[in-house]
C-alpha positions in Angstrom: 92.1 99.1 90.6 95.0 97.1 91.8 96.1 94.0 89.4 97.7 90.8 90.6 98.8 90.5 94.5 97.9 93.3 95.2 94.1 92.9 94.2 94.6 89.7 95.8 96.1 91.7 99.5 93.6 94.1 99.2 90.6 91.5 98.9 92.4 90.5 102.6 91.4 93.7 103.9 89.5 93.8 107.3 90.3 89.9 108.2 91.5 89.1 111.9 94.7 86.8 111.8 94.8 83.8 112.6 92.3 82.4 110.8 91.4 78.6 109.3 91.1 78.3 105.8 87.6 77.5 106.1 86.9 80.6 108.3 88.5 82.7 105.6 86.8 81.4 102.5 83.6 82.2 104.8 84.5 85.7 105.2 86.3 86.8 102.2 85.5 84.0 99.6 83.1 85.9 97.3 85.2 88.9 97.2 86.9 89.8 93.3 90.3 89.5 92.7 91.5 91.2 89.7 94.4 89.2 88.1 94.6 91.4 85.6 93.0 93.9 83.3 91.1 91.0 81.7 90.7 88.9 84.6 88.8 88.4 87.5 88.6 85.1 89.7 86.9 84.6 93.5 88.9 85.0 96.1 87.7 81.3 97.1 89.3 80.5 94.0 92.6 80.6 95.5 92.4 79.8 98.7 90.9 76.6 97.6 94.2 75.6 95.8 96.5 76.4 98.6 97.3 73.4 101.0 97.4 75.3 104.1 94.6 75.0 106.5 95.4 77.3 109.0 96.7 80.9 108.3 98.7 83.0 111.2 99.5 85.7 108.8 98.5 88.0 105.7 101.8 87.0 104.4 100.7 83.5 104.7 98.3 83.6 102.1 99.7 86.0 99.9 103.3 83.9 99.8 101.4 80.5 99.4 103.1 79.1 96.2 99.3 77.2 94.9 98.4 81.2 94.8 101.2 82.6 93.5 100.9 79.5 90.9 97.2 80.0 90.1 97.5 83.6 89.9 100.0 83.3 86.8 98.3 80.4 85.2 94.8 82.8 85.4 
């Protein structure tokens, strides 16, 4: 099982860009991500800290720095 970003791209899988944050947290927001070999958090769990509201782009999630932040505090 993936760790990190890449738990946290593949938990992206099968979502139509662009998409609101709400829309997201709708379709994706119970899905694991593994942050490591110890932990797990909700995919909701992020998107909730990021600021955007709107995302045009995989990349847009994945490079938000409230993920990247929250994903090294976890």
């Amino acid at each position: 099982m993936p760790y990190g970003m890449a738990s946290l791209s593949e938990a992206l899988s099968g979502v139509h860009f662009p998409i609101s944050k709400q829309d997201l947290i709708n379709q994706v927001g119970n899905r694991d991500v593994q942050v490591d070999e110890r932990h797990t958090l909700k995919m909701s769990d992020f998107l909730q800290a990021c600021v955007h509201e709107t995302y045009n782009l995989v990349t847009d999630v994945t490079t938000c720095p409230q993920i990247e932040q929250k994903m090294k505090a976890a």
